[in-house]
Backbone as a chain_set.jsonl record, in Angstrom:
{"seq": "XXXXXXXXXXXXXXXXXXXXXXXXXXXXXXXXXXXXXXXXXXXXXXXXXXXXXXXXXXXXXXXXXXXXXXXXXXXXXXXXXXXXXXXXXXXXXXXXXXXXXXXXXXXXXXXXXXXXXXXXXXXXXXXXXXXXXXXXXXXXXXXXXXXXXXXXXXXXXXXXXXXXXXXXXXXXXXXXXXXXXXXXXXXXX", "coords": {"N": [[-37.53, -13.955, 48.613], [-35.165, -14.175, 50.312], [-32.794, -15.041, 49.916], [-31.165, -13.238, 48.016], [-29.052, -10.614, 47.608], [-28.111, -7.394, 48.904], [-26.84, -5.613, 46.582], [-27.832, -6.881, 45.0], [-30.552, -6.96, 45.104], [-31.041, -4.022, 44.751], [-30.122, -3.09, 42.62], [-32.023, -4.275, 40.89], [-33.903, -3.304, 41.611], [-33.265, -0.638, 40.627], [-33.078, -0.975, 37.962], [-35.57, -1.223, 37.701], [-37.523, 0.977, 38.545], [-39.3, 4.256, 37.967], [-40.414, 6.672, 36.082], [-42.413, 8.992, 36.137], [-44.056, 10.673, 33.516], [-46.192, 13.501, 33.118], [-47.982, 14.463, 29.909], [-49.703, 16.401, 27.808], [-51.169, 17.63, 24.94], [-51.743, 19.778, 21.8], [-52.97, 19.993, 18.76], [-53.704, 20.715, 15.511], [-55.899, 18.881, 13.828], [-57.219, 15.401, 13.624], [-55.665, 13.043, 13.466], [-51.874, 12.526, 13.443], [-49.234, 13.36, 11.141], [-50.989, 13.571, 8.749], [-52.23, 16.06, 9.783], [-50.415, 18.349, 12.476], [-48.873, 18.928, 15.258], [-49.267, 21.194, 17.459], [-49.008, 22.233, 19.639], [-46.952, 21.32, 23.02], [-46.696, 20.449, 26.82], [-45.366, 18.997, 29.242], [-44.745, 17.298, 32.609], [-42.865, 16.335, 35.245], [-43.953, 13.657, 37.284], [-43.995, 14.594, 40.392], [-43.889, 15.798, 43.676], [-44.042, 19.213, 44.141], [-43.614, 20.185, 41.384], [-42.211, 20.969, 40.037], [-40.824, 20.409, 37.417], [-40.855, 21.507, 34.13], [-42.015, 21.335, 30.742], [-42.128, 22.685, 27.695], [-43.344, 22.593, 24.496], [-43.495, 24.161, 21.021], [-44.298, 23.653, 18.153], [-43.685, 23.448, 14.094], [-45.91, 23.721, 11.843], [-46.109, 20.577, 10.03], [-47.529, 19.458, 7.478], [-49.936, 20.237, 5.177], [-52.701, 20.849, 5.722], [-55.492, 21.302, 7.778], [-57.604, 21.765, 10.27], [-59.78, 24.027, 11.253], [-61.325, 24.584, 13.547], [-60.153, 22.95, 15.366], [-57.4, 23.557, 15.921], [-58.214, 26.255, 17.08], [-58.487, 25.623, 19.436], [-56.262, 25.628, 20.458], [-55.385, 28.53, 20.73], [-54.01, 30.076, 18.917], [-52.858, 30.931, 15.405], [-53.206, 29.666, 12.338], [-51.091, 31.36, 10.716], [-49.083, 31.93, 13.056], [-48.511, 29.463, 13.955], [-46.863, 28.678, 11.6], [-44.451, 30.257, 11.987], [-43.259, 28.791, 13.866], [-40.346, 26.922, 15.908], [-39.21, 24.769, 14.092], [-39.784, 21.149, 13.969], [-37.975, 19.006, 14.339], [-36.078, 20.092, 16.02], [-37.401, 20.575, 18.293], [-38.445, 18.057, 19.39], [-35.987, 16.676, 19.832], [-34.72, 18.251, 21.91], [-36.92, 17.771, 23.812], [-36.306, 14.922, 24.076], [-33.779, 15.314, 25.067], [-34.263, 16.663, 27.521], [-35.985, 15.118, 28.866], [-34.133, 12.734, 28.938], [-32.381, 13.72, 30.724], [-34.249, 14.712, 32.584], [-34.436, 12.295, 34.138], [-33.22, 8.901, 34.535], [-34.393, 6.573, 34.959], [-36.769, 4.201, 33.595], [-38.899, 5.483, 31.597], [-42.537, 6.498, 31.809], [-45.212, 7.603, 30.306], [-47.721, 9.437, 30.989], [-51.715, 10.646, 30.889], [-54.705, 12.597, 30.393], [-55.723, 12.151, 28.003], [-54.617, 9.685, 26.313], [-54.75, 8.022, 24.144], [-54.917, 10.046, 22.091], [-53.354, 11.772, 23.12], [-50.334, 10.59, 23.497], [-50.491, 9.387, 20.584], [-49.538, 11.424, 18.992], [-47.346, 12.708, 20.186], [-46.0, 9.816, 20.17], [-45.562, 9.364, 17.12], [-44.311, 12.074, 16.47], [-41.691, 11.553, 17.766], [-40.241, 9.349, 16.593], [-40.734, 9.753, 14.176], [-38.753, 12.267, 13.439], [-36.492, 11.904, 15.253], [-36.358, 9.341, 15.553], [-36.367, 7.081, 17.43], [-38.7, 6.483, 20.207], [-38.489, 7.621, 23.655], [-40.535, 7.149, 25.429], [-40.991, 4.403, 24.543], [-43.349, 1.907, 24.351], [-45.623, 2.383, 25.394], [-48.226, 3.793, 27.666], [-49.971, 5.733, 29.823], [-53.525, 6.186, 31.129], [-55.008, 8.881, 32.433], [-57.937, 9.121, 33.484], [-59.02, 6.393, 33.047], [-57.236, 5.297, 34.974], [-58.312, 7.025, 37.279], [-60.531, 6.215, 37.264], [-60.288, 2.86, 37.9], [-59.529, 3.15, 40.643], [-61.772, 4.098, 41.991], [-63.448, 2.638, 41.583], [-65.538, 2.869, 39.774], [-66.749, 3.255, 36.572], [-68.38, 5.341, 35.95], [-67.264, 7.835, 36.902], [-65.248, 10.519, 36.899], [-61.907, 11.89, 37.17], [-61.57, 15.042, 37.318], [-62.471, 16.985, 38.805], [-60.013, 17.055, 40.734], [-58.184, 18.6, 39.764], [-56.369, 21.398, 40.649], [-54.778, 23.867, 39.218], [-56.414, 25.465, 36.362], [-57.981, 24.545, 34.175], [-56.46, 25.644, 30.752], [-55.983, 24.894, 28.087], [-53.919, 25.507, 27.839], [-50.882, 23.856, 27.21], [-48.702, 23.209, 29.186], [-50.335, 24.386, 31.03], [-52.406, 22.644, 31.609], [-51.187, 20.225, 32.195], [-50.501, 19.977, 34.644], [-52.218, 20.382, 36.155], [-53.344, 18.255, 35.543], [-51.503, 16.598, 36.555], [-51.596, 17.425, 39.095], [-53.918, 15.931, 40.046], [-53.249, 13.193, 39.447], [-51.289, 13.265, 41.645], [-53.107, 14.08, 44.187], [-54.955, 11.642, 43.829], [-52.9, 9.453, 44.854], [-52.906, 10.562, 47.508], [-55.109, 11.302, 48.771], [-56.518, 8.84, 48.285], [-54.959, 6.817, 48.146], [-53.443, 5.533, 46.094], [-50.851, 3.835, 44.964], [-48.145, 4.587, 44.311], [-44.663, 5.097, 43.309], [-42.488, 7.957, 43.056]], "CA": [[-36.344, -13.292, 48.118], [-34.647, -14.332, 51.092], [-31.291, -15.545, 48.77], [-31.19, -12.015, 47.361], [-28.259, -10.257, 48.337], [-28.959, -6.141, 48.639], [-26.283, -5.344, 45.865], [-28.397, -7.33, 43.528], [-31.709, -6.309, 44.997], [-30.585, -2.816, 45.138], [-29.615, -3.336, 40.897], [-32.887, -4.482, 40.68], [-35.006, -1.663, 41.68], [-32.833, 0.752, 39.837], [-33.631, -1.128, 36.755], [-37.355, -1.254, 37.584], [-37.66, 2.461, 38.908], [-40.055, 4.502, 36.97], [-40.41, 8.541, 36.011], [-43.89, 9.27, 35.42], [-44.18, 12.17, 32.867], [-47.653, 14.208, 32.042], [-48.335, 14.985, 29.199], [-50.841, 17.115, 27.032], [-50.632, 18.043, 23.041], [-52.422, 20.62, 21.286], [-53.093, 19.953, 17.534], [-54.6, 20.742, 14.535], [-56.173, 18.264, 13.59], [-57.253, 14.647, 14.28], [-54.066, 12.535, 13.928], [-50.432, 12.654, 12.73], [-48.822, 13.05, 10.244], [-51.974, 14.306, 7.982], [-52.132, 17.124, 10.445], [-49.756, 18.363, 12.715], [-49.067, 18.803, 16.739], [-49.445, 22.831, 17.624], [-47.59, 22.539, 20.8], [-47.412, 19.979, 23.773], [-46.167, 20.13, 27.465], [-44.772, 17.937, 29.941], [-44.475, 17.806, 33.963], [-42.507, 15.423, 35.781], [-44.961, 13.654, 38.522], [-43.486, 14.848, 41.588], [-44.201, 17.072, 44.433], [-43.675, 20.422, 43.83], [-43.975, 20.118, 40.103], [-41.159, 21.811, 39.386], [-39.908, 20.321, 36.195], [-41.954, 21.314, 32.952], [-41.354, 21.326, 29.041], [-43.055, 23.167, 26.846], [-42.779, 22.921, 22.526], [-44.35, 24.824, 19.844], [-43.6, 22.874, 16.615], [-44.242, 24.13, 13.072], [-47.099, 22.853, 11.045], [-45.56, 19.373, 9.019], [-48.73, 20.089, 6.78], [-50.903, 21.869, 4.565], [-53.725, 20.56, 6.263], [-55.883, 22.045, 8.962], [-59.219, 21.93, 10.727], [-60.061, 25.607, 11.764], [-61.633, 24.22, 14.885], [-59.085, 21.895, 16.047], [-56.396, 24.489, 15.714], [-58.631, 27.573, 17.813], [-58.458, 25.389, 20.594], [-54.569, 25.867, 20.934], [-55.39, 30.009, 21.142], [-52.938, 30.081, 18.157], [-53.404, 31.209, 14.367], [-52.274, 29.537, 11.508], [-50.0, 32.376, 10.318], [-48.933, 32.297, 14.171], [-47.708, 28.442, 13.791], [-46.133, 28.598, 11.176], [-42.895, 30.951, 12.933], [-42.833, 27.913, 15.398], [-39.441, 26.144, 15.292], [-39.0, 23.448, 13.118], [-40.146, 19.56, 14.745], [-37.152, 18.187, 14.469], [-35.207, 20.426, 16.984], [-38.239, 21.109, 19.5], [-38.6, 16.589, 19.62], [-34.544, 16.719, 19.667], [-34.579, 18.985, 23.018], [-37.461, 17.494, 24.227], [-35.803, 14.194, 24.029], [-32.803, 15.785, 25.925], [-35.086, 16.925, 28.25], [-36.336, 13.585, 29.257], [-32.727, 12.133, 29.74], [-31.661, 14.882, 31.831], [-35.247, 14.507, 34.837], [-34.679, 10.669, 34.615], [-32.346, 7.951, 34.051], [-35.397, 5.747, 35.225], [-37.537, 3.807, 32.625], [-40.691, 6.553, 31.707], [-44.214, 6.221, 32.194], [-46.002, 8.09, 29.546], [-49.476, 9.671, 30.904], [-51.892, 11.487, 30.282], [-55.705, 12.751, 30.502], [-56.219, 11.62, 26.793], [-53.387, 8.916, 26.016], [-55.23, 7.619, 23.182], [-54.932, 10.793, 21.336], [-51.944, 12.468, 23.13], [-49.662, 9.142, 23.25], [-50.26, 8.907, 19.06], [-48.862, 12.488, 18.345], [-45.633, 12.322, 20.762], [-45.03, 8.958, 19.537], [-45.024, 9.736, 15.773], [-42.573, 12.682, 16.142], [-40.103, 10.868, 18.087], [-40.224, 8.175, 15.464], [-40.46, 10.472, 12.875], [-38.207, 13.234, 13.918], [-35.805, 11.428, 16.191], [-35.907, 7.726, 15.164], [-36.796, 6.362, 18.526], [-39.568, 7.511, 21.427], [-37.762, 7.232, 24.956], [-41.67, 6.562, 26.134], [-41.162, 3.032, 24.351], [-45.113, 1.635, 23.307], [-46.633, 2.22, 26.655], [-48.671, 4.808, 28.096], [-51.23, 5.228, 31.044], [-54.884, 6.906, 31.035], [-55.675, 9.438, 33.802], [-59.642, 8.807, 33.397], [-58.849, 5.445, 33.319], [-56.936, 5.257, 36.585], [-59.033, 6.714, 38.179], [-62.159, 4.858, 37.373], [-60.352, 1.942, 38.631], [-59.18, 3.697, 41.603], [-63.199, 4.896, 42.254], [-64.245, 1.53, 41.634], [-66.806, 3.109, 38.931], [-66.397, 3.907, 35.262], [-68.788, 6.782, 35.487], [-66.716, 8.67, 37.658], [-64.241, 11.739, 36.5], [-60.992, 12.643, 38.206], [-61.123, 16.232, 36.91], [-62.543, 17.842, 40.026], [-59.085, 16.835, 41.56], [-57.486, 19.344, 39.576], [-55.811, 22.359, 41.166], [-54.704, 24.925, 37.841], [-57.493, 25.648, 35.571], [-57.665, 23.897, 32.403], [-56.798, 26.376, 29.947], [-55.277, 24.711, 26.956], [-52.219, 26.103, 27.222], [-50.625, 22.29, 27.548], [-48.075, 23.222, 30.458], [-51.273, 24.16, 32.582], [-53.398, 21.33, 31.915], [-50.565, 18.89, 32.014], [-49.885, 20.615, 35.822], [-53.389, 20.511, 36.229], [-53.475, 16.386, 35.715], [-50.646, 15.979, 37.872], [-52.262, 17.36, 40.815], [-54.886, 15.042, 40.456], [-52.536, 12.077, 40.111], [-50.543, 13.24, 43.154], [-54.311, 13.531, 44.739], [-55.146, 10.117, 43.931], [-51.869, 9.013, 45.959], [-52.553, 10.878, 48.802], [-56.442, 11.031, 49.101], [-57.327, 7.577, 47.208], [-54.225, 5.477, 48.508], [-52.858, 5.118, 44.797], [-49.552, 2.935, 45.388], [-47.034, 5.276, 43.061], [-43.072, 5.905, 43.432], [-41.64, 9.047, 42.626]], "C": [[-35.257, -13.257, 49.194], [-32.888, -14.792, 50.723], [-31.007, -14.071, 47.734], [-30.199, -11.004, 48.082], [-28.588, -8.864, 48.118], [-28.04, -5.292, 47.353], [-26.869, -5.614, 44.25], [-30.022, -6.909, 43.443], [-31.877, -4.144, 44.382], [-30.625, -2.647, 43.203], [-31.257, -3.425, 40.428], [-34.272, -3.477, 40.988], [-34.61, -0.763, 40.783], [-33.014, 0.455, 38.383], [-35.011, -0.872, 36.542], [-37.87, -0.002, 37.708], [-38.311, 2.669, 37.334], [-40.218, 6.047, 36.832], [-41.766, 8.407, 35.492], [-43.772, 10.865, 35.035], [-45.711, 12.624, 32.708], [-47.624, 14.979, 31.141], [-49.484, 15.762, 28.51], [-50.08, 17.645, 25.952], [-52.219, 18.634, 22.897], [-52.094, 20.134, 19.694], [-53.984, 20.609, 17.015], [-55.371, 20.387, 14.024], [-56.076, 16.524, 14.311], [-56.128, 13.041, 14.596], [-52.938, 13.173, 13.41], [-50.24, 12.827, 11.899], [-49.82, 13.267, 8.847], [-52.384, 16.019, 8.31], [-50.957, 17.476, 11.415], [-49.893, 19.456, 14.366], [-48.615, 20.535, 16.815], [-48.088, 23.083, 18.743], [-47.872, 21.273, 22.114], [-46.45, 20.797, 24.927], [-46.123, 18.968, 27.961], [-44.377, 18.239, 31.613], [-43.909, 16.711, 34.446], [-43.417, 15.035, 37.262], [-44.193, 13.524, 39.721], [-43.973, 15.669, 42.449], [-43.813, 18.298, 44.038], [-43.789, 21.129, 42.426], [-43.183, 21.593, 39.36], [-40.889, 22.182, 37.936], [-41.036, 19.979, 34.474], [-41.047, 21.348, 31.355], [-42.461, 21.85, 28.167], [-42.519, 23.535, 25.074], [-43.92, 23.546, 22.324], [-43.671, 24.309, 18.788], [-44.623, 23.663, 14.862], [-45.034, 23.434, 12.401], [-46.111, 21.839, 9.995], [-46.72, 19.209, 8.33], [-49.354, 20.692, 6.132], [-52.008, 21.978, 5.314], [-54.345, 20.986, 7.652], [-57.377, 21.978, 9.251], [-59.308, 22.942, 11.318], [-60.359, 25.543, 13.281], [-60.766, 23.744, 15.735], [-57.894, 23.546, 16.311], [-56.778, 26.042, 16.563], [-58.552, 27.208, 18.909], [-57.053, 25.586, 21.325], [-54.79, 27.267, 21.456], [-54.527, 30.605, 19.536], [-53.526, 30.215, 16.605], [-52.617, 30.402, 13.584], [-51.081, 30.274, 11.091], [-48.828, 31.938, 11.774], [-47.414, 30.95, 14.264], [-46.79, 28.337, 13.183], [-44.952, 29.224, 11.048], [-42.837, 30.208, 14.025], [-41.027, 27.417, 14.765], [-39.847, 24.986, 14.643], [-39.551, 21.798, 13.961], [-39.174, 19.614, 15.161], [-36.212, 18.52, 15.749], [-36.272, 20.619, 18.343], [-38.087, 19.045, 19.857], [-36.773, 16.178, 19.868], [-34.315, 17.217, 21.389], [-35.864, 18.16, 23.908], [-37.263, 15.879, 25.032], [-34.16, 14.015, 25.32], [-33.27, 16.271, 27.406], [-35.034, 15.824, 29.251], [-34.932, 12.827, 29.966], [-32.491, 12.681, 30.777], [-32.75, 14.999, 33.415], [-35.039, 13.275, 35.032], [-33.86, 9.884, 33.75], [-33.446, 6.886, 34.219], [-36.111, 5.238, 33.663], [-38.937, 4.969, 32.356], [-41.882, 5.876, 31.483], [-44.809, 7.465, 31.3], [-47.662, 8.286, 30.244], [-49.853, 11.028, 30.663], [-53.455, 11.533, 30.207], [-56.014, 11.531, 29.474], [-55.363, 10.3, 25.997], [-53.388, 8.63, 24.98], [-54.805, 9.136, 22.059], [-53.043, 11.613, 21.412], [-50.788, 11.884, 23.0], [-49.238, 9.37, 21.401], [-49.115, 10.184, 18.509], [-47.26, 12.327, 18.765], [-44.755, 11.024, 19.934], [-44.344, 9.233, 17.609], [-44.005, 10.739, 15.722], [-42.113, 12.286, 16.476], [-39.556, 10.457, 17.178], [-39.693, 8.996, 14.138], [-39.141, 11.14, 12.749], [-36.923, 12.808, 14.705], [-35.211, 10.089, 15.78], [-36.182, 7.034, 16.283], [-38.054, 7.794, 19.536], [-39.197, 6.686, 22.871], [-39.134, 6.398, 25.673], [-41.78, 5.301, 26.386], [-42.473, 2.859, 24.135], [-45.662, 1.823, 24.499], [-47.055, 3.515, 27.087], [-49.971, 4.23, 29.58], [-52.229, 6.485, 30.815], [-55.055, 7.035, 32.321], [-56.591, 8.735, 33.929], [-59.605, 7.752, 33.803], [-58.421, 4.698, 34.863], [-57.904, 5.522, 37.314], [-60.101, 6.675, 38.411], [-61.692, 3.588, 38.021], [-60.095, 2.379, 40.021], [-60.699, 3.931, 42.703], [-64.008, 3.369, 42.345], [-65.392, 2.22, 40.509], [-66.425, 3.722, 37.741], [-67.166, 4.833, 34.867], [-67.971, 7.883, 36.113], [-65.282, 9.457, 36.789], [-63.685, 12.297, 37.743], [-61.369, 14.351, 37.906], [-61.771, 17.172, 37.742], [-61.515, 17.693, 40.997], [-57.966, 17.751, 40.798], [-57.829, 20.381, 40.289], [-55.573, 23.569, 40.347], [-56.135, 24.622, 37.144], [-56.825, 24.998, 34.462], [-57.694, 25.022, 31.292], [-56.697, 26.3, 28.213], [-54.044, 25.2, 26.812], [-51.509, 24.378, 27.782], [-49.931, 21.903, 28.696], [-49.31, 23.657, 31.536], [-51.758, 23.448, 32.751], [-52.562, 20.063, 31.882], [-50.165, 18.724, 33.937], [-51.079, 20.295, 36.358], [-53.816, 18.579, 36.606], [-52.491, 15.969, 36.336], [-50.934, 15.992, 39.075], [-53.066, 16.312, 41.127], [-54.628, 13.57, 40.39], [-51.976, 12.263, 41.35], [-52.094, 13.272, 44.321], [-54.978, 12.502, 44.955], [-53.979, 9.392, 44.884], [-52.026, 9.529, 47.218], [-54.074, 10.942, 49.541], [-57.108, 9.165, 48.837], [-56.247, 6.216, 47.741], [-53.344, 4.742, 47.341], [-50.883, 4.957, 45.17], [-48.619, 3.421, 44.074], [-45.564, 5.768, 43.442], [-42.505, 6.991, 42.698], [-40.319, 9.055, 42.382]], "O": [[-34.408, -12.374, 49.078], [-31.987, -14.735, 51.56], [-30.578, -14.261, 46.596], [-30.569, -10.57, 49.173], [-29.368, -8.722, 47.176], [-28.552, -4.206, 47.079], [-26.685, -5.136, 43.131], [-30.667, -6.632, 42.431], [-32.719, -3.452, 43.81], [-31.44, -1.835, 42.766], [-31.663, -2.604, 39.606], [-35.336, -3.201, 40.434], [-35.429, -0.099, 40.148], [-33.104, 1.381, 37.576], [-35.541, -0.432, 35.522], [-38.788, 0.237, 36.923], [-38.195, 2.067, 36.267], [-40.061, 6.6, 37.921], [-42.091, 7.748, 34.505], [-43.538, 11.855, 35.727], [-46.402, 11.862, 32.031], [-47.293, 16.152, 31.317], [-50.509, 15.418, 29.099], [-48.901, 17.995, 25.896], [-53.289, 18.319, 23.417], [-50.912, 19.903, 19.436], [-54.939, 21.095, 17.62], [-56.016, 21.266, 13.454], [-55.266, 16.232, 15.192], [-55.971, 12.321, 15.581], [-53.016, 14.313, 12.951], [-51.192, 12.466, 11.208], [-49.219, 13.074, 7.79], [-52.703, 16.902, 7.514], [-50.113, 16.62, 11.152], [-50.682, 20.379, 14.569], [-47.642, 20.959, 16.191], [-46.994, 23.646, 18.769], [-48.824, 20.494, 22.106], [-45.608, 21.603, 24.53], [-46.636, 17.976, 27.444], [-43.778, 19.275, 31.903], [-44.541, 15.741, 34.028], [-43.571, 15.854, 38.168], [-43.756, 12.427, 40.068], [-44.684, 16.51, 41.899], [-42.839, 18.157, 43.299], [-44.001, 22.332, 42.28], [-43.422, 22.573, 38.654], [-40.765, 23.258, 37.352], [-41.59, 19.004, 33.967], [-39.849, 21.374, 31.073], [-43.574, 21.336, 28.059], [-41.71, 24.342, 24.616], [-44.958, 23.596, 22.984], [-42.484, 24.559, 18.58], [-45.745, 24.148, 14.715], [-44.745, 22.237, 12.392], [-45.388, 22.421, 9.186], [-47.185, 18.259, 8.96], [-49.457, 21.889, 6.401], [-52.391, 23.104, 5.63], [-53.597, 20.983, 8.63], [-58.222, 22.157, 8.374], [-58.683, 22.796, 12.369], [-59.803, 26.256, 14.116], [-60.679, 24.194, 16.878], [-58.14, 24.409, 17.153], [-55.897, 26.889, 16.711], [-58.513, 28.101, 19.755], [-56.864, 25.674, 22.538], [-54.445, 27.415, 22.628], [-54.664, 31.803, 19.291], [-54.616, 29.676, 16.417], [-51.432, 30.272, 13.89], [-50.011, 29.669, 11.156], [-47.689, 31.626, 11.426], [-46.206, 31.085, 14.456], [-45.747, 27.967, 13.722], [-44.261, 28.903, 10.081], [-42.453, 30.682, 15.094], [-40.604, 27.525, 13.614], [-40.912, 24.396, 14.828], [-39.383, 22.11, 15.14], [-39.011, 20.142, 16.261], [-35.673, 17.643, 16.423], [-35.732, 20.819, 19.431], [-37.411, 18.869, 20.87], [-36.615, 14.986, 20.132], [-33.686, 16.422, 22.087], [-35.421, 17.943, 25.036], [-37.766, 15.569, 26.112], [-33.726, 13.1, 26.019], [-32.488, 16.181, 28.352], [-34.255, 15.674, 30.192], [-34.762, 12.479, 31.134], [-32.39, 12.042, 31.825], [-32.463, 15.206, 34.594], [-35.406, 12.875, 36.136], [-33.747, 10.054, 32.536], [-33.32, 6.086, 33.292], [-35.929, 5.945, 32.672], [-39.863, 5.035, 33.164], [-42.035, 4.759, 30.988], [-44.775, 8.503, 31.961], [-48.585, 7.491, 30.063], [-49.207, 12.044, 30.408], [-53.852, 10.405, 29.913], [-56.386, 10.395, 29.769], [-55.761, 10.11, 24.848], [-52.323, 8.759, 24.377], [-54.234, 8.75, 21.039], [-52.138, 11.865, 20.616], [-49.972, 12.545, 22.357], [-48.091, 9.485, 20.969], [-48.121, 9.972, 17.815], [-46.3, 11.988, 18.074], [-43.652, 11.001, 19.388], [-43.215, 9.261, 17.12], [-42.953, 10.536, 15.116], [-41.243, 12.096, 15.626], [-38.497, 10.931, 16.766], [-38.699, 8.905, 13.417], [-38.35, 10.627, 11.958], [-36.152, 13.768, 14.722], [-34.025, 9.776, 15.681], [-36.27, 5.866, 15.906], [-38.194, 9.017, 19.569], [-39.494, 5.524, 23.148], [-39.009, 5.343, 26.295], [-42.217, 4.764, 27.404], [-42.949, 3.858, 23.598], [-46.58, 1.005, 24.56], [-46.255, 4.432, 26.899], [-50.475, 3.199, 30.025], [-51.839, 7.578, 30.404], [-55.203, 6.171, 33.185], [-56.401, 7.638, 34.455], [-60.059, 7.623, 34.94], [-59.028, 3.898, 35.576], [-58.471, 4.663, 37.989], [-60.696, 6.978, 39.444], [-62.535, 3.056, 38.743], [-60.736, 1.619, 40.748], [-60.652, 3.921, 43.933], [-64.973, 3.11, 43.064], [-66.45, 1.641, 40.755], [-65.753, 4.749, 37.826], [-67.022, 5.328, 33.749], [-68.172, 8.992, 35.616], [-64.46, 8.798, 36.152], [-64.185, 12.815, 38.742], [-61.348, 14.825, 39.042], [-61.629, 18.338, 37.373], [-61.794, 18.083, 42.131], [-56.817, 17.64, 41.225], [-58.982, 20.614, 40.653], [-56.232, 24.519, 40.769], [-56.824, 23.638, 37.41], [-55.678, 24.929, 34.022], [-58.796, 25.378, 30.876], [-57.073, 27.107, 27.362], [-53.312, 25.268, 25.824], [-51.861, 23.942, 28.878], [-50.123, 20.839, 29.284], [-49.255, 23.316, 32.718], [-51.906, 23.108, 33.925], [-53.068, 18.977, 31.598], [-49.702, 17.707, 34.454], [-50.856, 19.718, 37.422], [-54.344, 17.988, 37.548], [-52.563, 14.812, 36.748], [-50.754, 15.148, 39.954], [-53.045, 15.766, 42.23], [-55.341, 12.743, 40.957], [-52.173, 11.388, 42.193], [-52.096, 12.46, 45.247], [-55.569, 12.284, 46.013], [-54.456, 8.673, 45.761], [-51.343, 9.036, 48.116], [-54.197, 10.666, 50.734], [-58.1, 8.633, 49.337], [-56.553, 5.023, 47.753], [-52.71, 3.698, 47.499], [-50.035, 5.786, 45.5], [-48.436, 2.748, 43.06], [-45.434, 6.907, 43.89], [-42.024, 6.736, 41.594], [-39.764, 10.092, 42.02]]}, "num_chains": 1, "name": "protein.A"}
């Protein structure tokens, strides 16, 4: 890259730059759009772990698994005085613009599960998901990170896992920022 002048390299990072968000979602049930997302945070992966987001959205639903739904802490009756989707995925959305002009990085303990809900409200609710189709798997990381796919980050959390989604989303950030600083994990902030 020796023919690379730093005006154009310089352009070129700031396109590539990346915001890694964590996420966690609380539902009702086992996907979208048949059931409906209880509440979800969000932490920006940084030091200090300042910058969180926390929704409560109203049941889009009749539907409910009793179980699924005790794990939030939260009652049916309880949900349904949440705001509306459309304005909690609206702000949430605003949110997002406002910690990062950067491209986002969607992660997340469960991605597979928490990934599907976020994306459908955007989509739904919004018409686009800033995330774009990509996400990343804690667990995943760092099994490759460990070199071993029996291995679990979740003794590298710091907050207790309580279900409330802003602690356990705070909770999986520590243990990404742990993997960068114990493990050698090659990540820009």
């Amino acid at each position: 890259m020796d023919h690379v002048t730093p005006s154009v390299m310089s352009g070129f990072l700031a396109r590539n730059a990346m915001s890694y968000i964590m996420v966690d979602v609380e539902s009702d049930g086992p996907i979208p759009g048949d059931y409906s997302m209880v509440c979800f945070g969000a932490v920006v992966v940084e030091p200090g772990l300042g910058r969180t987001f926390y929704g409560q959205l109203r049941p889009i639903s009749e539907r409910f698994v009793p179980e699924a739904l005790a794990v939030s802490g939260f009652t049916r009756e309880q949900t349904l005085e949440f705001p509306k989707p459309e304005g909690v995925m609206k702000s949430f959305a605003d949110w997002l613009a406002d910690v990062s002009r950067d491209r986002l990085m969607f992660v997340s303990d469960n991605n597979g599960f928490d990934w599907q809900f976020i994306n459908w409200y955007f989509h739904h609710f919004t018409g686009a998901n800033p995330f774009g189709f990509s996400s990343t798997n804690l667990g995943s990381l760092y099994k490759g990170l460990a070199g071993d796919t029996f291995q679990n980050f979740k003794h590298l959390r710091r907050t207790r896992h309580t279900h409330h989604p802003v602690d356990d989303a705070i909770g999986n950030t520590e243990a990404l920022l742990a993997m960068k600083e114990e493990m050698g994990l090659k990540i820009k902030f």
